[in-house]
C-alpha positions as CSV (number, residue, x, y, z in Angstrom):
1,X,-13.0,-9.9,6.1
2,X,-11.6,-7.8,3.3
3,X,-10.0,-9.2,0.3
4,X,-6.8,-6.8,0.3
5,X,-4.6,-6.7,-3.1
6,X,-0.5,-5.8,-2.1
7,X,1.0,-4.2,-5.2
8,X,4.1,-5.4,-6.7
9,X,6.1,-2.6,-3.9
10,X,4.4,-3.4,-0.7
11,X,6.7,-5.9,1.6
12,X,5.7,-9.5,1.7
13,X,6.2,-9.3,5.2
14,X,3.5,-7.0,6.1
15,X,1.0,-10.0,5.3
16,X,1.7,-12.3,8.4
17,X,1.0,-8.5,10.7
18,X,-2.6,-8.2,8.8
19,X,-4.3,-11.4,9.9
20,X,-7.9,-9.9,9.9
21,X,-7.7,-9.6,6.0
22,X,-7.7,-11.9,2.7
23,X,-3.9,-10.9,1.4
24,X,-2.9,-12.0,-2.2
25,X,0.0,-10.3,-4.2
26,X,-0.3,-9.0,-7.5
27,X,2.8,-10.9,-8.6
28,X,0.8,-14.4,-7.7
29,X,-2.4,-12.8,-9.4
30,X,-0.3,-13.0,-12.6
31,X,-0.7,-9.3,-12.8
32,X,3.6,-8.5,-12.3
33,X,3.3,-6.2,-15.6
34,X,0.5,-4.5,-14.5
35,X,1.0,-0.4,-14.1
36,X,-1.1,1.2,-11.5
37,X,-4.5,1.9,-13.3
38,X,-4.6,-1.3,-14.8
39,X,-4.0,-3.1,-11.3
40,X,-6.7,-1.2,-9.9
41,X,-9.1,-2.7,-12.8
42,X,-8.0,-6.3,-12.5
43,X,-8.5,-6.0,-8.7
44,X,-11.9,-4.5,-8.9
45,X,-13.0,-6.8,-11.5
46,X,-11.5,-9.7,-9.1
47,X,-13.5,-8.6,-6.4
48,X,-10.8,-7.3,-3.9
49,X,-11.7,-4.5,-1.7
50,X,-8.7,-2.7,-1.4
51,X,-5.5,-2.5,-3.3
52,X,-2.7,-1.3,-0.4
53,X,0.3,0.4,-2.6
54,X,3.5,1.8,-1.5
55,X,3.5,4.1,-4.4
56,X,2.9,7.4,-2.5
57,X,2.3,9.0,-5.5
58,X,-0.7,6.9,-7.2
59,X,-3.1,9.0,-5.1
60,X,-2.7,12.0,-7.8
61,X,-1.6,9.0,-11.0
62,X,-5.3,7.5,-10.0
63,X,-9.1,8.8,-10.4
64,X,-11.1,6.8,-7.8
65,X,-14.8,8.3,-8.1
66,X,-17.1,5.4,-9.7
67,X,-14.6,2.6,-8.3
68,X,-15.6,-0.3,-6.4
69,X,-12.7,-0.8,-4.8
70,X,-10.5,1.4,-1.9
71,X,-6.8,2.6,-1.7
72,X,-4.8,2.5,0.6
73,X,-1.2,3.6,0.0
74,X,2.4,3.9,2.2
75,X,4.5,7.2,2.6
76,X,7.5,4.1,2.5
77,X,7.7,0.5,1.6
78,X,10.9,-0.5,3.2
79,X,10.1,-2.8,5.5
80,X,12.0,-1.9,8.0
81,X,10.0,1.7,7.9
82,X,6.6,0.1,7.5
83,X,7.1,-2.5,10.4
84,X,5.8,-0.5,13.3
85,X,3.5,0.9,11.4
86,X,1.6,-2.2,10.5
87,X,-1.3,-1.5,13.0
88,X,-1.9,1.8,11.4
89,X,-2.0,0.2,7.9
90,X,-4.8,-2.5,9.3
91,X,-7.0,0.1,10.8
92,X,-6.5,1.7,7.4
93,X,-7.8,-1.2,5.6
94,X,-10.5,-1.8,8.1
95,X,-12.0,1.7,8.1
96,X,-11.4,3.1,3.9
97,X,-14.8,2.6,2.0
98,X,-15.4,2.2,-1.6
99,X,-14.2,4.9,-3.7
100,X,-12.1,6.1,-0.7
101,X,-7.9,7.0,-0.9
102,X,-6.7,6.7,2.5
103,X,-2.8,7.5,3.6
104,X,-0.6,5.9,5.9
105,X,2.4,8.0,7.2
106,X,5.3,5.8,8.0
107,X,8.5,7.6,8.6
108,X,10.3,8.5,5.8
109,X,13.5,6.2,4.6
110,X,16.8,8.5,4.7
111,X,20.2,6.3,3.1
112,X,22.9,5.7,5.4
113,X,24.9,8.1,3.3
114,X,22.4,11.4,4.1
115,X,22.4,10.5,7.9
116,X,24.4,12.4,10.0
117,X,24.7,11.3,13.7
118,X,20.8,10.7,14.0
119,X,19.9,13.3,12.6
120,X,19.0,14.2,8.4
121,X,21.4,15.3,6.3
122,X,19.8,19.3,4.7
123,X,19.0,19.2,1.3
């Protein structure tokens, strides 16, 4: 079973849907002030295996050769995005290996105000 570290943006929710792995929040770790680099060395020094983020951008903020530890980051953390994609973001966790970055694509969160009749607002 993998220990699996939820950054401070990934829903609490999502825990309950990944009953194969050893959750624990960074907030509970006592690691709330933490930025993304220095999460990633409190985790590895921890012993987790995996830190999943919804920070789509730490896979370019982060240099993962030499790690001990995997990532596995969100395209979105609103829950009601991530949801149905909680059985992508388990095979995720099961299959990334040391070192490894690996995405999940959830749909993309569009406010109510840039939604027009189903359909996306044009930038």
């Amino acid at each position: 079973m993998k220990r699996v570290l939820f950054d401070h943006n990934v829903p609490s929710p999502l825990r309950r849907l990944l009953s194969v792995c050893d959750v624990a929040f960074a907030d509970d770790m006592g690691w709330s002030l933490l930025e993304n680099g220095e999460l990633l060395d409190a985790a590895e020094k921890t012993g987790f295996d995996v830190l999943l983020s919804g920070n789509k951008t730490i896979r370019h903020e982060q240099n993962m050769d030499g790690r001990k530890i995997a990532l596995v980051y969100m395209s979105d953390n609103h829950w009601p995005i991530v949801e149905p994609y909680a059985p992508a973001i388990a095979e995720a966790i099961d299959l990334v290996k040391t070192g490894e970055v690996k995405p999940v694509y959830c749909d993309t969160f569009v406010p109510r105000r840039n939604r027009i009749k189903g359909r996306h607002k044009a930038d």
